[in-house]
N, C-alpha and C positions, 0 to 999 in steps of 0.2 A: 504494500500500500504506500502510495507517494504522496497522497493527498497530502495537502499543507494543513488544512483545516481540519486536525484528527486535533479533539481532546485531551489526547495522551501526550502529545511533544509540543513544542514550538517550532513552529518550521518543518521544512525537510531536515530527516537524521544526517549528519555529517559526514557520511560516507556515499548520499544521496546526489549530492552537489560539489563532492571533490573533484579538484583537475591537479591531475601533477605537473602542470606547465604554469598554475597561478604561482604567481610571489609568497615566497615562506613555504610552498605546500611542503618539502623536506624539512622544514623546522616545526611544522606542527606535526605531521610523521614521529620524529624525533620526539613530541613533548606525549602526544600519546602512548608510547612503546614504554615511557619511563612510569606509567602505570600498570606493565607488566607485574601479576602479581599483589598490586596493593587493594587495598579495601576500594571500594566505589565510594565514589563523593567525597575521598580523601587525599587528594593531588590536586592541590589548587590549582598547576598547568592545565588541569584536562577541564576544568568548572568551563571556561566557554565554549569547547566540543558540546556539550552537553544538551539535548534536547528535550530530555523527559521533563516529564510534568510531572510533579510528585502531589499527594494531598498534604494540605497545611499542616496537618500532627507531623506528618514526617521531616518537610521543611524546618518546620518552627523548632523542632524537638535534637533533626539527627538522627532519628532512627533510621537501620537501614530498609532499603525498598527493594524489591525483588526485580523491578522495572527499571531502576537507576542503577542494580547490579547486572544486568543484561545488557547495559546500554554501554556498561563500563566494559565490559568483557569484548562485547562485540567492536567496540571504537579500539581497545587494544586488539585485537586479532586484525581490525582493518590495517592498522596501522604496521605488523607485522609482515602481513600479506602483499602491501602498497609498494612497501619498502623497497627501494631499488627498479620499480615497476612505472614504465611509462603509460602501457596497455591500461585500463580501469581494471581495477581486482572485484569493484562489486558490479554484479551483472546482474539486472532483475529477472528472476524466473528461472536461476540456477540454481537450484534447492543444494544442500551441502551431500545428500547420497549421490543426486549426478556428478557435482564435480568428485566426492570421494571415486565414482565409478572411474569416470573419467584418469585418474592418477593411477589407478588400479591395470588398466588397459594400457598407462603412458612406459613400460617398460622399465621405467625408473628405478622401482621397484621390484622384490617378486612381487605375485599375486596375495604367497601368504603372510608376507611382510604385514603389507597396504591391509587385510583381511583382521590381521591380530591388532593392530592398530584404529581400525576402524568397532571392531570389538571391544578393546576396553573403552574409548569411548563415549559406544553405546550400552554399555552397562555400568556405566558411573553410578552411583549411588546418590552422588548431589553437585551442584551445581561448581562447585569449586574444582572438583574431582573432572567433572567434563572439558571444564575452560582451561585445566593442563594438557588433558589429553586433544583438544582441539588446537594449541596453540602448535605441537608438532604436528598436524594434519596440515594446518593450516602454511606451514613453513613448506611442507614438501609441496602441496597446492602452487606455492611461491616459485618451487623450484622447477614448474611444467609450464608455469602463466597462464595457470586453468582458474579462472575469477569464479564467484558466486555472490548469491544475492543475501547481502548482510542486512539487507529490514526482514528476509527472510529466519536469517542466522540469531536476530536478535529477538525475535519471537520464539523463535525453537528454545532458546537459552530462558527467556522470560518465562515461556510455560515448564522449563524442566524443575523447578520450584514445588513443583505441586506431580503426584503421582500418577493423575490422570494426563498429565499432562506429558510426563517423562514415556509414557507409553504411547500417545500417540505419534510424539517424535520420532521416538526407535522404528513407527511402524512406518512413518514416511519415508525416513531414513530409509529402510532396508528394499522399501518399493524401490525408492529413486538408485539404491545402491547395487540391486541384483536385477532391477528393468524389469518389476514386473505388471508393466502396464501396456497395453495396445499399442503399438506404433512407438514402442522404446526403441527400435533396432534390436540390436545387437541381443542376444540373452544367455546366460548359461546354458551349456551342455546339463542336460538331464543326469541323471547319474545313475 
């Protein structure tokens, strides 16, 4: 969703309207990557990337939001991903199983490399657990210049929060990741 007028952000998310040819875009790169790792909403570099809308108890108070740790996660992975990349790393409509597929088929790899990695994860246990294991997905992602769609990415991470939520992920995940939809191309070998 690009809409500007969503209740939930201000504006387009910042990986919506990046160009790595604008002034600074390597030094905002640069300030988001340096919240690899930290708490959301606590790197005062990254406060004007920032798009979410939080409600007032959380503003006012500081507590954290599961929306502003999504937003956190996904601005640092963009930022990981962008890095050194002229090409746009966020591409709308490239859910993270196709591009995982995609890395999977780029030879780069083995298959069971990409497979066992793609597996822990998608059995993360929570959310912090995922955003490590995605942030080496997302590096080798780096290493083919196979982009995806991070308002996509930062939805998957927002709902992995919640349990109904972590499973519908894994189920999109594994669609987009083994092609099993109509008109994917490509598909496994039956076994």
């Amino acid at each position: 969703m690009t809409d500007s007028h969503s209740p939930y952000r201000r504006g387009r998310w910042y990986w919506e309207e990046f160009s790595a040819t604008a002034p600074g875009a390597g030094a905002d790169l640069a300030a988001l990557r340096r919240g690899l790792g930290q708490e959301a909403g606590g790197v005062p570099e990254l406060w004007p990337y920032h798009r979410c809308v939080l409600p007032e108890y959380v503003a006012e108070e500081g507590h954290r939001d599961y929306r502003l740790t999504a937003e956190h996660a996904a601005l640092t992975l963009f930022a990981v991903h962008q890095q050194h990349q002229q090409q746009p790393m966020h591409v709308a409509g490239v859910g993270m199983g196709v591009a995982l597929r995609e890395l999977r088929k780029s030879e780069k790899f083995s298959e069971e490399a990409v497979d066992r990695r793609v597996n822990a994860a998608a059995t993360s246990t929570d959310t912090a657990e995922l955003v490590h294991h995605l942030r080496g997905l997302v590096t080798q992602l780096r290493g083919i210049r196979q982009p995806l769609d991070y308002t996509r990415l930062y939805r998957d991470i927002r709902d992995w929060h919640f349990p109904e939520g972590q499973e519908r992920v894994r189920r999109s995940w594994g669609a987009q990741y083994y092609a099993w939809t109509a008109g994917s191309g490509d598909r496994p070998a039956a076994s």
